[in-house]
ROTI-568053 format. One record per atom (N, C-alpha, C): residue in one letter; x, y, z. Coordinates in steps of 0.2 Angstrom, whole numbers, padded with zeros to 4 digits, always signed. Layout:
N
aXYZ;...
//
This chain:
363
x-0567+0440+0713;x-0563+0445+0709;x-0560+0451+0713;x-0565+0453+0717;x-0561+0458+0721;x-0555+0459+0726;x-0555+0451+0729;x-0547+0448+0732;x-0543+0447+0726;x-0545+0445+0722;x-0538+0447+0715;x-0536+0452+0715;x-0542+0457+0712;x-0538+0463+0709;x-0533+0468+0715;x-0538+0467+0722;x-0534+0467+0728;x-0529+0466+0728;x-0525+0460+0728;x-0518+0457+0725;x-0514+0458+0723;x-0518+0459+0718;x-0514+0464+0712;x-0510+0470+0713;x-0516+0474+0716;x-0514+0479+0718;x-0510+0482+0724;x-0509+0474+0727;x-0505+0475+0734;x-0496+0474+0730;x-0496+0468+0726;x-0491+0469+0722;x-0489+0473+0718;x-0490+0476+0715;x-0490+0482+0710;x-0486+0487+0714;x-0491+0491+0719;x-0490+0494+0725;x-0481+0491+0728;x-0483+0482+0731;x-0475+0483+0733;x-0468+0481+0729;x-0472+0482+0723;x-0464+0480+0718;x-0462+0485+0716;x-0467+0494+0717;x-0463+0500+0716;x-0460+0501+0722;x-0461+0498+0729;x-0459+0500+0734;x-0451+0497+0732;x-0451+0490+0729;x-0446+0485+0729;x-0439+0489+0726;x-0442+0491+0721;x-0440+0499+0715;x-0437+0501+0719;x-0441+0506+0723;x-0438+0512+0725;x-0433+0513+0733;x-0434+0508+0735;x-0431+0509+0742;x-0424+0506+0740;x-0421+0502+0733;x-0415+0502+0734;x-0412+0506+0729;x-0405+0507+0734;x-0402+0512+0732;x-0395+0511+0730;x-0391+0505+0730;x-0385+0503+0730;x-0385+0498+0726;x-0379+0498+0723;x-0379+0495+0715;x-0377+0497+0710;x-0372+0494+0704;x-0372+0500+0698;x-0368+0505+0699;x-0368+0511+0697;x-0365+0517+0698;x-0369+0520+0703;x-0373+0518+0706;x-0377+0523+0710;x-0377+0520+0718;x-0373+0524+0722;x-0374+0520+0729;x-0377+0527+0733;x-0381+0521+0740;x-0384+0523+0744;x-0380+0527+0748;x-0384+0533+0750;x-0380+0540+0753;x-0383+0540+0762;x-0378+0534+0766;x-0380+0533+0772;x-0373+0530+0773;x-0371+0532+0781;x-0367+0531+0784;x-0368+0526+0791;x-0365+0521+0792;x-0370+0516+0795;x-0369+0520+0805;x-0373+0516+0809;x-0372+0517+0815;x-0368+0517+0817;x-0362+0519+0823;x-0359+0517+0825;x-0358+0510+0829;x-0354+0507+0831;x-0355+0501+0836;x-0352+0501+0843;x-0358+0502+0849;x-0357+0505+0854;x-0354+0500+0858;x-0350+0502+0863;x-0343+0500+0867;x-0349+0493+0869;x-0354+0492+0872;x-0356+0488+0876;x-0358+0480+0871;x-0358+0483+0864;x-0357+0477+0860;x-0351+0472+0858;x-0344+0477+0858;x-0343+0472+0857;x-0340+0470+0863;x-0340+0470+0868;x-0338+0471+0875;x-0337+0460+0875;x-0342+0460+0873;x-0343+0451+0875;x-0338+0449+0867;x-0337+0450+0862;x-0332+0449+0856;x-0328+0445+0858;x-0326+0441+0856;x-0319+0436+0857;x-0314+0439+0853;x-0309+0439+0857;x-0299+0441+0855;x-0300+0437+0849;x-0300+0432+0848;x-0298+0429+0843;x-0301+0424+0840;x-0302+0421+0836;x-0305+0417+0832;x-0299+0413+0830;x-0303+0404+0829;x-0298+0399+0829;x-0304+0393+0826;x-0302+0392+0819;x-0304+0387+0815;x-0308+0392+0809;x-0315+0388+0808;x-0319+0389+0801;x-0323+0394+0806;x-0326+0397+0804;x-0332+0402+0807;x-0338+0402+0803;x-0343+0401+0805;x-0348+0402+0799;x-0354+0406+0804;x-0356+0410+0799;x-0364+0414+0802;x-0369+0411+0797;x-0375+0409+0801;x-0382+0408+0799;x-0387+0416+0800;x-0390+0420+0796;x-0394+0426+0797;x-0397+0426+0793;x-0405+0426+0797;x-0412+0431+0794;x-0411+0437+0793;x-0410+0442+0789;x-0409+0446+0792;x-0413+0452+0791;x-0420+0447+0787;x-0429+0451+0788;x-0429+0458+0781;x-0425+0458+0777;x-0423+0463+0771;x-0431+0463+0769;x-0435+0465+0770;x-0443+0466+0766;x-0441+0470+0763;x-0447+0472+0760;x-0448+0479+0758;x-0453+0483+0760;x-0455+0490+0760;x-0463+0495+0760;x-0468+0492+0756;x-0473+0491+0761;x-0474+0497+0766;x-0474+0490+0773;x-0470+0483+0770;x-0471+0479+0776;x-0464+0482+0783;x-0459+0483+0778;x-0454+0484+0785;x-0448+0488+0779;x-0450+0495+0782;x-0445+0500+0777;x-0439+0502+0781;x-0435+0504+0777;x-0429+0504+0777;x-0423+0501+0780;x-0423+0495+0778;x-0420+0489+0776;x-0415+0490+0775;x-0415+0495+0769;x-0408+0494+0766;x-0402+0496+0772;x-0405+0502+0775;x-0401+0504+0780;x-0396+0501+0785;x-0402+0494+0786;x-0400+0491+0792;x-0396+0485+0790;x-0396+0482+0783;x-0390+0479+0780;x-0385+0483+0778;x-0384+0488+0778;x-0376+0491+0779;x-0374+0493+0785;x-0379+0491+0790;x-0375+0493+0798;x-0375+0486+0799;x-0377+0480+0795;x-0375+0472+0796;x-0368+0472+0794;x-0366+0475+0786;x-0361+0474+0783;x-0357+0479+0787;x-0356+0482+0792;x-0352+0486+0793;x-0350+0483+0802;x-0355+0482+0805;x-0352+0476+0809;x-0347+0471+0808;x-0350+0469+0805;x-0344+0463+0801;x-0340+0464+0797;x-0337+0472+0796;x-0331+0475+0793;x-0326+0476+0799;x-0332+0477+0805;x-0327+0479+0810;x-0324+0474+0814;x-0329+0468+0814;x-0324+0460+0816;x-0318+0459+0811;x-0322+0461+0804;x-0313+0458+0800;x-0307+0461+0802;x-0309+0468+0804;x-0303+0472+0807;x-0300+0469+0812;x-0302+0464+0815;x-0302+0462+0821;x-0298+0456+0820;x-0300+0454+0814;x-0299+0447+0812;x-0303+0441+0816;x-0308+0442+0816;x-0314+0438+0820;x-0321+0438+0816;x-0319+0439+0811;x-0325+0438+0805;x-0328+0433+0806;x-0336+0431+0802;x-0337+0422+0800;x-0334+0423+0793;x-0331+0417+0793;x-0330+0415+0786;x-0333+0414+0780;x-0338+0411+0782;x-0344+0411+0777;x-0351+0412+0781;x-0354+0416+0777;x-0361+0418+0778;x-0366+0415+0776;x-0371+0414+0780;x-0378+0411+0778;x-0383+0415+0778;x-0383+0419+0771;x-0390+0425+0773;x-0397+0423+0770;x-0403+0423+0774;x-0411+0422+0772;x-0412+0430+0772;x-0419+0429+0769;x-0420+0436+0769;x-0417+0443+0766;x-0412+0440+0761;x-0409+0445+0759;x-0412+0448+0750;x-0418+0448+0751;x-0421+0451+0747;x-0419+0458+0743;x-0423+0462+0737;x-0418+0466+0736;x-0411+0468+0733;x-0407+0473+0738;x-0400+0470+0735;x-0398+0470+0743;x-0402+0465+0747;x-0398+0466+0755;x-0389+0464+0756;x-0386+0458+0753;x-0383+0453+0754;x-0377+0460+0750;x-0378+0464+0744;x-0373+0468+0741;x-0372+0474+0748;x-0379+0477+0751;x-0378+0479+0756;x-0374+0479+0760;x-0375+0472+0763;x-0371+0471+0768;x-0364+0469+0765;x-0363+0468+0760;x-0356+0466+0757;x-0352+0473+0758;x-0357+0480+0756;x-0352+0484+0755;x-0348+0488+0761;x-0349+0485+0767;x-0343+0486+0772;x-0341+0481+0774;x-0342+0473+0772;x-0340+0467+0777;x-0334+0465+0772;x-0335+0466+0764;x-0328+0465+0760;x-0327+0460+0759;x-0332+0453+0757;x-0330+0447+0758;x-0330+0447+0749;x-0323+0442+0748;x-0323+0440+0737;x-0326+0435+0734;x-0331+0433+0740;x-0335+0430+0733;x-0341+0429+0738;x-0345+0431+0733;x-0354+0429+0734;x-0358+0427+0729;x-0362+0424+0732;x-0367+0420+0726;x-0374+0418+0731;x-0379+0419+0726;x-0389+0420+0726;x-0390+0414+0723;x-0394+0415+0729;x-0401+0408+0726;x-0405+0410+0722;x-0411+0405+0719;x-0412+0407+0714;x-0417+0412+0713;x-0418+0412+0710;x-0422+0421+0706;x-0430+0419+0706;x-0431+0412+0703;x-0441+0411+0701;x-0441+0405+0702;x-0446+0403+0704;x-0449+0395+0705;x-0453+0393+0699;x-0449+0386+0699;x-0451+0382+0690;x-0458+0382+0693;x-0461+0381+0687;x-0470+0378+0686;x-0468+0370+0684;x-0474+0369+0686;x-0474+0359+0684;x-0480+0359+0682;x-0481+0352+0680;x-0486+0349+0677;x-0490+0346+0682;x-0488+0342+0687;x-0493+0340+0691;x-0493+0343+0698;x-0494+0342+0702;x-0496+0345+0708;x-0492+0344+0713;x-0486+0348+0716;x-0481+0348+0723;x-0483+0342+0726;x-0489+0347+0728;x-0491+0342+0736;x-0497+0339+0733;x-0502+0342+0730;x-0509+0336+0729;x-0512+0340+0726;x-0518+0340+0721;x-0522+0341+0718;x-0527+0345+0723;x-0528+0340+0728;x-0533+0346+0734;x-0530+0352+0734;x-0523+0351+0735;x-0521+0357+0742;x-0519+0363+0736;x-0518+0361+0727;x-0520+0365+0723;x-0526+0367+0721;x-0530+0365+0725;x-0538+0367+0725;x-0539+0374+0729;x-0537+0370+0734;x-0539+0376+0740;x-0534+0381+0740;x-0530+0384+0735;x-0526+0390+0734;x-0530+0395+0735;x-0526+0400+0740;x-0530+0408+0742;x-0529+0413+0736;x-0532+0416+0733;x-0528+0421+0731;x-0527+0427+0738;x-0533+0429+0743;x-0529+0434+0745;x-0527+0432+0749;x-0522+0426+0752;x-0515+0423+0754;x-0508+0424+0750;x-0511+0426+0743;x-0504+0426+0738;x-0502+0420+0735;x-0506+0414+0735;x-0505+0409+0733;x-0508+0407+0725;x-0511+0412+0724;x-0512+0411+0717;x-0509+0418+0712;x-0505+0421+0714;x-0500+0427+0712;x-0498+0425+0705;x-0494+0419+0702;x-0496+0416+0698;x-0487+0418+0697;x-0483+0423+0698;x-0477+0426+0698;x-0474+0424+0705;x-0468+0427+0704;x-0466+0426+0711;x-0463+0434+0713;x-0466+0436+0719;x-0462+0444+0719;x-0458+0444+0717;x-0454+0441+0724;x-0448+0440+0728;x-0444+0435+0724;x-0438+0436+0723;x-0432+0430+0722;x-0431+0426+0729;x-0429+0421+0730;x-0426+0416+0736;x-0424+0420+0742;x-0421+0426+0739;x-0418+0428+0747;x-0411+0428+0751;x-0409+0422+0748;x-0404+0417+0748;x-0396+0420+0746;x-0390+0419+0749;x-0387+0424+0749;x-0381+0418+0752;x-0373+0418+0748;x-0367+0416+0753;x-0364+0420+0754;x-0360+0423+0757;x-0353+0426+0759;x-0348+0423+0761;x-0345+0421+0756;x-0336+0420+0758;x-0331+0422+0759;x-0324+0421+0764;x-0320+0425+0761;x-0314+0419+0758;x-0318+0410+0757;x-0314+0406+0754;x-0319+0406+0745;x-0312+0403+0739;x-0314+0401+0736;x-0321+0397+0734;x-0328+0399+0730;x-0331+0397+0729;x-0332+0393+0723;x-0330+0386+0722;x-0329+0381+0718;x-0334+0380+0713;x-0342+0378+0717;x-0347+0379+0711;x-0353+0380+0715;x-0356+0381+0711;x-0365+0382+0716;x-0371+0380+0711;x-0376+0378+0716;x-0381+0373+0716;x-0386+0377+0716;x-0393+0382+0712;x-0400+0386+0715;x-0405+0382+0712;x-0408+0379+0717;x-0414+0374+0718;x-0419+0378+0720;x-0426+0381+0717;x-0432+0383+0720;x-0437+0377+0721;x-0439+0379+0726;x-0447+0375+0726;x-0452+0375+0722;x-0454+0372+0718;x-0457+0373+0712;x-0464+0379+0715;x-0467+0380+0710;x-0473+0384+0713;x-0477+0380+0716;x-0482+0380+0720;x-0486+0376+0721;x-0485+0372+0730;x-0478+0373+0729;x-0477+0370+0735;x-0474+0375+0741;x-0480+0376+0741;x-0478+0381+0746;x-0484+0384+0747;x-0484+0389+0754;x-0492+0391+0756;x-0491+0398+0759;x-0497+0401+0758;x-0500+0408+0760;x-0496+0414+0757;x-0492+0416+0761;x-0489+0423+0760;x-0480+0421+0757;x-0479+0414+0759;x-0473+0413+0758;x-0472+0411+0750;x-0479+0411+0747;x-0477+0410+0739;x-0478+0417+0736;x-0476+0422+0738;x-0473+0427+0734;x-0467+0427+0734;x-0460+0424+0737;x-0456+0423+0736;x-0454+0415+0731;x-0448+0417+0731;x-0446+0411+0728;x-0441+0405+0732;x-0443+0404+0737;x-0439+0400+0741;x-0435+0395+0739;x-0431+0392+0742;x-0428+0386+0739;x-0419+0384+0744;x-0416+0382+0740;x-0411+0378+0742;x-0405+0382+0738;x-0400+0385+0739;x-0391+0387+0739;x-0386+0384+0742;x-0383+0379+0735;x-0378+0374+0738;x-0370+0381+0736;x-0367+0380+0740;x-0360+0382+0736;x-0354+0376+0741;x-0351+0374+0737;x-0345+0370+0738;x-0339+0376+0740;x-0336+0376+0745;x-0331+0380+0748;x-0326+0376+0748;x-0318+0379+0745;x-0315+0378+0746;x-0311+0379+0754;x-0312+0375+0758;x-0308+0379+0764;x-0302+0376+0767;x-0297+0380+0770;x-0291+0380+0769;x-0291+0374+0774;x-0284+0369+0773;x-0281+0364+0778;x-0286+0358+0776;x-0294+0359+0773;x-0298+0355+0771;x-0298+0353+0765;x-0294+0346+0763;x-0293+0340+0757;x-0299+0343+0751;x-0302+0343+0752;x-0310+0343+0746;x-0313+0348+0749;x-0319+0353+0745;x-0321+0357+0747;x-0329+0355+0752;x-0330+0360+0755;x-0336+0358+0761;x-0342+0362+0756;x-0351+0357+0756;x-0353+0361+0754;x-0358+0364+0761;x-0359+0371+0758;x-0362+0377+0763;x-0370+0376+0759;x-0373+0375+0761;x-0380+0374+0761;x-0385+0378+0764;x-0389+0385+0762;x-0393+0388+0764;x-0400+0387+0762;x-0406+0388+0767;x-0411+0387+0767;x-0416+0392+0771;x-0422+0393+0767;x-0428+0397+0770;x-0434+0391+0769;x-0437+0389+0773;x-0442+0384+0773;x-0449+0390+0775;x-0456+0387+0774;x-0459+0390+0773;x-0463+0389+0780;x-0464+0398+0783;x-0468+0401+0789;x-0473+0396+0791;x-0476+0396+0797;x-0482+0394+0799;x-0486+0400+0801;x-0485+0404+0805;x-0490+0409+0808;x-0489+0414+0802;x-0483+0418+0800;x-0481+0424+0796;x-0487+0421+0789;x-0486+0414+0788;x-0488+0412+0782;x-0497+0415+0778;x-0501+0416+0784;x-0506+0419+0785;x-0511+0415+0783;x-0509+0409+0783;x-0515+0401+0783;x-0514+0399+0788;x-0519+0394+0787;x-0521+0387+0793;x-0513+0385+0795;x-0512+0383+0802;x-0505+0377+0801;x-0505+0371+0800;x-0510+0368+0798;x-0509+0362+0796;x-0506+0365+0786;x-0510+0369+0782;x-0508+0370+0778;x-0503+0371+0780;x-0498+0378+0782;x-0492+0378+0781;x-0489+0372+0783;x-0490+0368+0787;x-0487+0363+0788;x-0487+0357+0784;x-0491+0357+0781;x-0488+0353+0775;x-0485+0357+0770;x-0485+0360+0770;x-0480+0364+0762;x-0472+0363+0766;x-0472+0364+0773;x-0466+0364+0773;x-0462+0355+0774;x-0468+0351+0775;x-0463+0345+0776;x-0463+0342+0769;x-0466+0344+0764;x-0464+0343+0757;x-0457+0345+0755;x-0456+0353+0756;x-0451+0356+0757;x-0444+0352+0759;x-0446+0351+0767;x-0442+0346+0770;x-0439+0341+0765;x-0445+0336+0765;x-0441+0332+0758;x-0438+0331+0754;x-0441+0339+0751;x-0436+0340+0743;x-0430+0341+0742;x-0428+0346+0751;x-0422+0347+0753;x-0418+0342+0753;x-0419+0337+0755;x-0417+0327+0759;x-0415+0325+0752;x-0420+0325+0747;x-0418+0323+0739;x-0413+0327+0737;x-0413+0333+0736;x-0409+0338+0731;x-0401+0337+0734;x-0401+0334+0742;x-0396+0336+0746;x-0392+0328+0742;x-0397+0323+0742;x-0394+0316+0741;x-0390+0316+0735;x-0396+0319+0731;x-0395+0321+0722;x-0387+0324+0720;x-0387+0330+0724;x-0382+0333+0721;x-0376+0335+0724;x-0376+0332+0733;x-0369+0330+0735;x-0365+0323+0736;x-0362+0322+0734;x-0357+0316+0737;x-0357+0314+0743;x-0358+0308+0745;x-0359+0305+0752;x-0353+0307+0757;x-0347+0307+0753;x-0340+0308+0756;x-0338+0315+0758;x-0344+0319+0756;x-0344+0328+0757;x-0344+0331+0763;x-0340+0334+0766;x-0342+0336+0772;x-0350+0342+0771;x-0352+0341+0774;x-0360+0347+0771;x-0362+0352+0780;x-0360+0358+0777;x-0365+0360+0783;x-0372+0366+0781;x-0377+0364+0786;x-0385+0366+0781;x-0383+0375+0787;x-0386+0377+0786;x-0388+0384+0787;x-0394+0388+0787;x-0399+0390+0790;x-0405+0394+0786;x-0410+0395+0794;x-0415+0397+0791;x-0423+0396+0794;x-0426+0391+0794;x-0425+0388+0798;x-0430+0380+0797;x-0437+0381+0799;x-0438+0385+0800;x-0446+0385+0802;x-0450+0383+0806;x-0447+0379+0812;x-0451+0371+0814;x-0452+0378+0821;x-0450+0379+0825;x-0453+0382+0831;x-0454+0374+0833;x-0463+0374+0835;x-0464+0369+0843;x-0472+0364+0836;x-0471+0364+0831;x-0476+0362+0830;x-0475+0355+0827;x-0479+0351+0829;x-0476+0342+0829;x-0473+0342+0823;x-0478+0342+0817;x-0477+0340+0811;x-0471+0342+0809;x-0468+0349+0812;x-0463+0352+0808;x-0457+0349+0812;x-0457+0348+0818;x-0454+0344+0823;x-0451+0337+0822;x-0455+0331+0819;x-0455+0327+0816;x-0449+0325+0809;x-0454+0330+0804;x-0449+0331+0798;x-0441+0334+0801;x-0439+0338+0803;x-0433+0339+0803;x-0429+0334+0807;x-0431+0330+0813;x-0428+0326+0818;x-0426+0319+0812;x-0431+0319+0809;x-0430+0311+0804;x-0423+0314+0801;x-0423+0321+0797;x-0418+0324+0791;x-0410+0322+0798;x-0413+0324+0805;x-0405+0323+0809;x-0404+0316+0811;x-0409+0312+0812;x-0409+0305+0811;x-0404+0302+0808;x-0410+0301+0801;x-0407+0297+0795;x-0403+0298+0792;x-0399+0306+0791;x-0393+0307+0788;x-0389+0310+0791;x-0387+0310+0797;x-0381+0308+0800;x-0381+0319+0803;x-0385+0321+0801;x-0384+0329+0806;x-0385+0331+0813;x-0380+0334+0814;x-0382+0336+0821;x-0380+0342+0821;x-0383+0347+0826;x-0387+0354+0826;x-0379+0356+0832;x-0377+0360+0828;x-0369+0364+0830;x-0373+0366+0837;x-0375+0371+0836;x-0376+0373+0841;x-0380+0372+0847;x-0383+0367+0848;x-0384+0361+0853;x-0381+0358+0855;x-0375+0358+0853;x-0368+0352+0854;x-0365+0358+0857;x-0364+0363+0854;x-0360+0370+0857;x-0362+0370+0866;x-0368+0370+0865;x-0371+0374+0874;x-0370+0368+0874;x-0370+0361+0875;x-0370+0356+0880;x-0365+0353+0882;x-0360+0357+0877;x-0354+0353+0879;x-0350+0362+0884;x-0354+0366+0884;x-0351+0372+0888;x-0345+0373+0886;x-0347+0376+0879;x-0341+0379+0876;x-0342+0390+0873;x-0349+0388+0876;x-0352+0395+0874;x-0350+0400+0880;x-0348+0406+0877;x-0346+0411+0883;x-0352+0414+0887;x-0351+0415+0893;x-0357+0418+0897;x-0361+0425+0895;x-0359+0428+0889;x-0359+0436+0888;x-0365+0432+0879;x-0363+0426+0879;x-0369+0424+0874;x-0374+0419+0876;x-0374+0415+0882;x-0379+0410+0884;x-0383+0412+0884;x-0387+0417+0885;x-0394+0419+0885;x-0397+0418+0879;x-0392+0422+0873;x-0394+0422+0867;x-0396+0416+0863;x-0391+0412+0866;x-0391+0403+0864;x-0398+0401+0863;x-0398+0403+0870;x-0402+0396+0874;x-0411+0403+0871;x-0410+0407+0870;x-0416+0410+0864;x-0417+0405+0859;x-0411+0406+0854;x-0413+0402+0849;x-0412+0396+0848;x-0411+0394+0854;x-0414+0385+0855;x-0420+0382+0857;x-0422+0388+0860;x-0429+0389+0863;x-0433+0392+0857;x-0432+0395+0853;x-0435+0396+0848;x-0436+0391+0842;x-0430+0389+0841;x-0430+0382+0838;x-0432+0384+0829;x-0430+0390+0826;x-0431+0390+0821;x-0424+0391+0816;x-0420+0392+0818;x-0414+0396+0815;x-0409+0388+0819;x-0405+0385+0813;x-0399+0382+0816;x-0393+0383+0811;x-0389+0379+0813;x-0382+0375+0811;x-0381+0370+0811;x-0382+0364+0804;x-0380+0360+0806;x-0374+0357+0801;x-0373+0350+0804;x-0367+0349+0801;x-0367+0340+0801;x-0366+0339+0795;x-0364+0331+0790;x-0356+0329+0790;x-0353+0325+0796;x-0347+0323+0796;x-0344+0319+0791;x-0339+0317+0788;x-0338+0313+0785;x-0329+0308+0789;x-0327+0302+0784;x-0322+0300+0787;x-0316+0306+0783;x-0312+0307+0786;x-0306+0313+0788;x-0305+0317+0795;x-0302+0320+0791;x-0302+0326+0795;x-0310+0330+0800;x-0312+0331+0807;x-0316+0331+0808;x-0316+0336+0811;x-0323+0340+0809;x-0324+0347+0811;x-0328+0345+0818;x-0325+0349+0826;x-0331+0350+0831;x-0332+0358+0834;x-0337+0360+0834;x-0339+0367+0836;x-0332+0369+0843;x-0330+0373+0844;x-0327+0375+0847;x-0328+0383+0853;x-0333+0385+0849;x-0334+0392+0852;x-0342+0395+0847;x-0345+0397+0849;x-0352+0397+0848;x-0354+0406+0850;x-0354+0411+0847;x-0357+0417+0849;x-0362+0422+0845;x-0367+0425+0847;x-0372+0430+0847;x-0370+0436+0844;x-0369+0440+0839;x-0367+0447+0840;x-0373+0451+0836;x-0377+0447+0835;x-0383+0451+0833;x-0390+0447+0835;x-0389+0449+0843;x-0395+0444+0845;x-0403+0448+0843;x-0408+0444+0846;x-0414+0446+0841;x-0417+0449+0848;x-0417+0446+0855;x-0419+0451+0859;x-0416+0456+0865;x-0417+0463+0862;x-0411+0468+0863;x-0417+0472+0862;x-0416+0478+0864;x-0421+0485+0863;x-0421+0486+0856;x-0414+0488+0852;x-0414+0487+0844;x-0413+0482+0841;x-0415+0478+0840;x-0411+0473+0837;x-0410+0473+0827;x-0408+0470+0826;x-0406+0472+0818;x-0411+0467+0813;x-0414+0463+0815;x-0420+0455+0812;x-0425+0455+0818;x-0428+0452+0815;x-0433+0449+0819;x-0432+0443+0821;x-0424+0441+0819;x-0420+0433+0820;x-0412+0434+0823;x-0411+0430+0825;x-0404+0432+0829;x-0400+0430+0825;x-0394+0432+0821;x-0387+0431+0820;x-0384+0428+0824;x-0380+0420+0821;x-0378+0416+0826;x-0369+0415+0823;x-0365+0413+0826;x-0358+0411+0822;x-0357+0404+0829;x-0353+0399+0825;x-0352+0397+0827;x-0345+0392+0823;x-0338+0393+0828;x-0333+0391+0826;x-0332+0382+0825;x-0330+0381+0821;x-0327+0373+0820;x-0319+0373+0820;x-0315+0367+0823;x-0310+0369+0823;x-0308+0359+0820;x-0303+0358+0817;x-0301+0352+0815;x-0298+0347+0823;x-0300+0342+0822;x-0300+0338+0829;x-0299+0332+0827;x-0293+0326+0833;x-0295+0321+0830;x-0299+0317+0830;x-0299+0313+0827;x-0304+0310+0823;x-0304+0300+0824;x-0307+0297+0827;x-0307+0291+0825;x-0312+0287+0823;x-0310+0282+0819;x-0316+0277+0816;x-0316+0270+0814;x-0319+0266+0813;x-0318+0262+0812;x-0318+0258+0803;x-0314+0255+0799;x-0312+0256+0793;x-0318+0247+0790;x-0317+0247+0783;x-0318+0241+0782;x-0317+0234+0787;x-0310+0235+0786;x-0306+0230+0790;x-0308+0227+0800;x-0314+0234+0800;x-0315+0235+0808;x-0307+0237+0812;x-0303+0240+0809;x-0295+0243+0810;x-0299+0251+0813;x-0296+0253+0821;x-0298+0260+0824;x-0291+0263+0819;x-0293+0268+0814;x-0290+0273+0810;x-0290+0280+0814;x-0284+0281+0817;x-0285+0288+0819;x-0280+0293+0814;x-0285+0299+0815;x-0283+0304+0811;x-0282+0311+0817;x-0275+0316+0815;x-0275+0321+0821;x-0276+0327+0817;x-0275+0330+0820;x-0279+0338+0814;x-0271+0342+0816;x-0270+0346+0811;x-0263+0349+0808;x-0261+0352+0816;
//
């Protein structure tokens, strides 16, 4: 009873924090001017930008008393990204985790992108058991597995600056999920993007998969909650996009170095045809020298990717791959690096019904 009321009380306590720390929105906006951006960042910046762009980012938006003032540092995100568009070197579309709160408006209100949409809000209840009738036994409460609510919404967050055609918000239902990660409502954010020079729209796929250490259980528990997770994503993906769809996923995958979580994700690049952009970027030594370091962090970290589902057409290949919010830096802006990673239309060959080489050239 005492871990309950605990709980309780930790919640109560962080949903007034949740309250009170934001301040933009409505008629009322936040009375902060963001940091400058000093010479030696954008120093490694590219001239130019050529093809789709898209960014994947954590961008760790908590609230008090776990990591305050948050709100701040999404509008020194959004105002980065206001000064690539000046640039005309923006990503195109963003993939935000983490953006609890009102991060993603934060950060919108210097990057100026026209259309945005969020994942979902609460995680449905079910009748039977996610993962198993045990592992619904063994629920913490002072893990936050028995909260019964969900703090937190998804977190989940797109930014475009193409038409956003329809959207898809998929939660994990309760239950499936473990420790500290079930006070949010994680889940899956389809949006189908119209993108230009491309026949049919692409769909942008973002994803928050559940912690293992942060999670504050055993890793076998997290680990299973996540390769559940894993699956449902593999279903939801089957279910509600078109085989013929070009698809790129974006998120936190979670996996780091641990078998279990290693396994799940490698069958998802197996089975359905994904490969991890940015692993294709370094190997094919298309990344500039001013961000290999950054790279090969979060390849070496192995939690944060970009992947990508080709189809027959027109074919997307990375073409340039950069860091401008790397994670290890004296200040860094996440506790996860900010990655962009260009695609650029290429041709294309393949082989038809007929066994006929059909080639396709990009405009």
């Amino acid at each position: 009873m005492l871990k309950k009321i605990l709980l309780c009380i930790s919640i109560y306590v962080a949903s007034l924090s949740l309250q009170g720390c934001v301040n933009l929105g409505g008629s009322s906006k936040m009375d902060y001017s963001p940091k400058p951006i000093t010479v030696s960042e954008v120093d490694y910046w590219p001239d130019e930008q050529t093809g789709l762009s898209v960014q994947a980012y954590n961008i760790w938006d908590l609230f008090c008393p776990i990591s305050c003032g948050r709100s701040k540092v999404a509008v020194d995100i959004g105002y980065k990204l206001g000064e690539m568009r000046n640039r005309g070197i923006q990503p195109n579309v963003v993939l935000l985790q983490e953006a609890f709160r009102k991060g993603a408006e934060n950060i919108n209100r210097e990057a100026k992108y026209p259309y945005i949409v969020y994942g979902p809000d609460t995680a449905p209840k079910t009748d039977s058991y996610p993962i198993s009738e045990k592992f619904h036994r063994e629920r913490s409460w002072k893990k936050g597995e028995k909260a019964g609510k969900n703090l937190l919404n998804s977190g989940l967050a797109i930014l475009s600056d193409y038409p956003i055609i329809s959207v898809k918000r998929i939660a994990f239902p309760r239950g499936m999920c473990a420790g500290y990660d079930c006070l949010a409502s994680k889940g899956i954010l389809i949006a189908w993007i119209q993108v230009p020079e491309i026949d049919d729209p692409i769909a942008f796929v973002v994803i928050h998969l559940n912690s293992r250490k942060p999670s504050g259980v055993s890793g076998d528990r997290a680990d299973e909650a996540h390769y559940h997770q894993v699956k449902m994503l593999q279903r939801e993906i089957q279910k509600e996009i078109d085989p013929s769809t070009t698809v790129i996923i974006g998120g936190d995958f979670s996996v780091g170095h641990a078998p279990k979580r290693l396994d799940a994700v490698q069958k998802l690049l197996e089975g359905f045809g994904y490969e991890n952009v940015i692993r294709k970027a370094y190997q094919t030594d298309i990344v500039p020298d001013s961000s290999i370091k950054h790279i090969i962090d979060i390849i070496e970290d192995n939690n944060n990717a970009i992947l990508l589902r080709q189809t027959h057409g027109k074919s997307l290949i990375p073409n340039n791959a950069w860091v401008p919010f790397p994670k290890y830096t004296p200040n860094p802006y996440s506790d996860h690096a900010g990655f962009i990673v260009e695609l650029s239309l290429a041709e294309y060959k393949y082989k038809n019904k007929n066994n006929d080489i059909v080639q396709i050239l990009s405009p």
